[in-house]
C-alpha positions as CSV (number, residue, x, y, z in Angstrom):
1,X,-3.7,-10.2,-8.1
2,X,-1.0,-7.7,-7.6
3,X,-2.0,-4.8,-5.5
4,X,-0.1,-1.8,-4.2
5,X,-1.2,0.3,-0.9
6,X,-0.3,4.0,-0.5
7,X,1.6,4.7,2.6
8,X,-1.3,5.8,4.6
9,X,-3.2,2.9,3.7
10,X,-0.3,0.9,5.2
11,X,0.0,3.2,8.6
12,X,-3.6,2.9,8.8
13,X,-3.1,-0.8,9.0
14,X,-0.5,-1.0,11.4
15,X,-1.7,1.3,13.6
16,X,-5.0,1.1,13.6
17,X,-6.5,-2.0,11.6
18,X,-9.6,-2.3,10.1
19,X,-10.3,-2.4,6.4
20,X,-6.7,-1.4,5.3
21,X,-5.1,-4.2,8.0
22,X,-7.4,-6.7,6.4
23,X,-5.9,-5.9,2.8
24,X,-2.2,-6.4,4.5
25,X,-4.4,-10.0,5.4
26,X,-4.9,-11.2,2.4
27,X,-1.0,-10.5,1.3
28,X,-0.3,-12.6,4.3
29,X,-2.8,-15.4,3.2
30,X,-1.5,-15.2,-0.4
31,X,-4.6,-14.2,-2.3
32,X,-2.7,-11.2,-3.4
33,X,0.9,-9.9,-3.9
34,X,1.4,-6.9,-2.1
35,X,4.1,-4.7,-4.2
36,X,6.0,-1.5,-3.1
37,X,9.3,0.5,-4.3
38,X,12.3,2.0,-2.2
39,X,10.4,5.3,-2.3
40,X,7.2,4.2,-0.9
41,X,9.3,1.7,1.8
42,X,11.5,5.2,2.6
43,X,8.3,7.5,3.1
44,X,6.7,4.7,5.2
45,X,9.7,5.2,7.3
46,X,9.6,8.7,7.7
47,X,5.8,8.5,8.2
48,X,6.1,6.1,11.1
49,X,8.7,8.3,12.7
50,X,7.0,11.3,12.8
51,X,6.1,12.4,16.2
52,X,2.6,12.5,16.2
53,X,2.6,8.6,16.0
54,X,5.2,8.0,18.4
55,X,2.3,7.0,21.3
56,X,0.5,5.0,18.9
57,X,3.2,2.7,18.0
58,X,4.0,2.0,21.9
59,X,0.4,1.6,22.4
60,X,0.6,-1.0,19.4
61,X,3.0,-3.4,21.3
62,X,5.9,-2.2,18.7
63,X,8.5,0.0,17.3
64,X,9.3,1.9,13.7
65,X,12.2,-0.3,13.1
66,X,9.7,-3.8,13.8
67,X,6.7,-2.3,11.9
68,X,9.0,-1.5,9.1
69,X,10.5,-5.2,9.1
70,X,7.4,-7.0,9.1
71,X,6.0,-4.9,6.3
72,X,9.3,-5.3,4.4
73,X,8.5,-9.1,4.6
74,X,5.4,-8.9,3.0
75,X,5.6,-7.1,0.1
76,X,7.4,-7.6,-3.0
77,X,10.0,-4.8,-4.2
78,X,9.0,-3.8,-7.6
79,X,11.1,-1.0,-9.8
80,X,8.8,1.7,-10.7
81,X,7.8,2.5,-14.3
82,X,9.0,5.4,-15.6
83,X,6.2,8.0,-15.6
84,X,5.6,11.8,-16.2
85,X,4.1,13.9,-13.8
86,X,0.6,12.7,-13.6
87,X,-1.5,13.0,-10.2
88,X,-2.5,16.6,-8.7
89,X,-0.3,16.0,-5.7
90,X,3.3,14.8,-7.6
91,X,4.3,13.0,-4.0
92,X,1.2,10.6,-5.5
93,X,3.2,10.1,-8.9
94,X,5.2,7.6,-7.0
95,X,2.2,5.2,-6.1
96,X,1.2,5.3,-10.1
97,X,4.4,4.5,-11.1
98,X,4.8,1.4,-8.5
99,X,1.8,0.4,-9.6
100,X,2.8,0.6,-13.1
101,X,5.6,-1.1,-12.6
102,X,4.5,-3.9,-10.7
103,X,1.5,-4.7,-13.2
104,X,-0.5,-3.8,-10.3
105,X,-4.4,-3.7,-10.4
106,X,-5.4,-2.1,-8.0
107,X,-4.6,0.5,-5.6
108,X,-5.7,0.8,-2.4
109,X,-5.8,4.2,-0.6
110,X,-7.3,6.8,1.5
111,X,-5.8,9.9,-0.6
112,X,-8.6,11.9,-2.6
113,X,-6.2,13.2,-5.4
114,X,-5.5,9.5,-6.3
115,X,-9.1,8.5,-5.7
116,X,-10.7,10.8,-7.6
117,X,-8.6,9.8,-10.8
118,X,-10.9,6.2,-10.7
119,X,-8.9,4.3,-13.0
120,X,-5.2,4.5,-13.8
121,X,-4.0,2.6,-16.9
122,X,-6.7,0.2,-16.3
123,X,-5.4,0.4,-12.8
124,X,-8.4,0.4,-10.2
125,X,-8.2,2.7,-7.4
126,X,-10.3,2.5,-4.3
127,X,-10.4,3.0,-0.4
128,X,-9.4,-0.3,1.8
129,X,-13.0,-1.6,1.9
130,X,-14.0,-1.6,-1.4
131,X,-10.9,-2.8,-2.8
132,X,-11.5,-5.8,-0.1
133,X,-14.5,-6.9,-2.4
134,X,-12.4,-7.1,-5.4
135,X,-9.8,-9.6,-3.5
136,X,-10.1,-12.7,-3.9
137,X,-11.2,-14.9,-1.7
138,X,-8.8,-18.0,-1.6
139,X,-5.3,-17.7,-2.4
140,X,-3.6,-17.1,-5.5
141,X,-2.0,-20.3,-7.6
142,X,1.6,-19.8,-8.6
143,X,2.1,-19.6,-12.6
């Protein structure tokens, strides 16, 4: 299952765990493929450095520049799909169009103007916990 999480899925994860750390879980235990783009890796950056999460990520044990590597380890790099504009907020056009272009499906992510469209190209969107029931449950076999 290829899945894609929207950037404050991801800071929700390393910062504070919970449902969304458990998704980055199952990309580490290979019973999903976690997929991003340059974009999404290049606003995680400048999310993480913002200032506001500067005492968190000390308080985590870590720094921008180790989050950033371990999550660039995870994931797969995907090239997104070419896509017109789409999503109420256009910043959330880039998340549709990863997942798009990864053959994503599903979506996972706290952000109402993606959760409220549902479905995406038969793309599922949900918050962390619900998409945790549609993961499997043992890893992935390899075509």
């Amino acid at each position: 299952m290829r899945v894609v999480a929207d950037t404050n899925t991801v800071v929700s994860a390393l910062l504070w765990g919970g449902p969304p750390a458990a998704v980055l879980t199952a990309a580490r235990e290979g019973r999903i493929t976690l997929c991003t783009s340059a974009t999404l890796i290049a606003e995680l950056e400048d999310v993480l450095g913002r200032e506001k999460f500067a005492a968190r990520i000390t308080q985590v044990g870590s720094t921008v520049a180790q989050l950033l590597a371990g999550y660039r380890a995870l994931v797969t790099l995907v090239r997104p799909a070419a896509l017109a504009p789409t999503a109420r907020d256009p910043d959330d056009d880039h998340v549709l169009a990863c997942a798009l272009g990864a053959q994503a499906s599903l979506i996972v992510t706290r952000d109402r103007d993606l959760l409220v469209l549902g479905t995406f190209q038969a793309i599922r969107i949900l918050v962390a916990h619900e998409a945790l029931a549609a993961i499997p449950s043992a890893p992935q076999a390899t075509p």
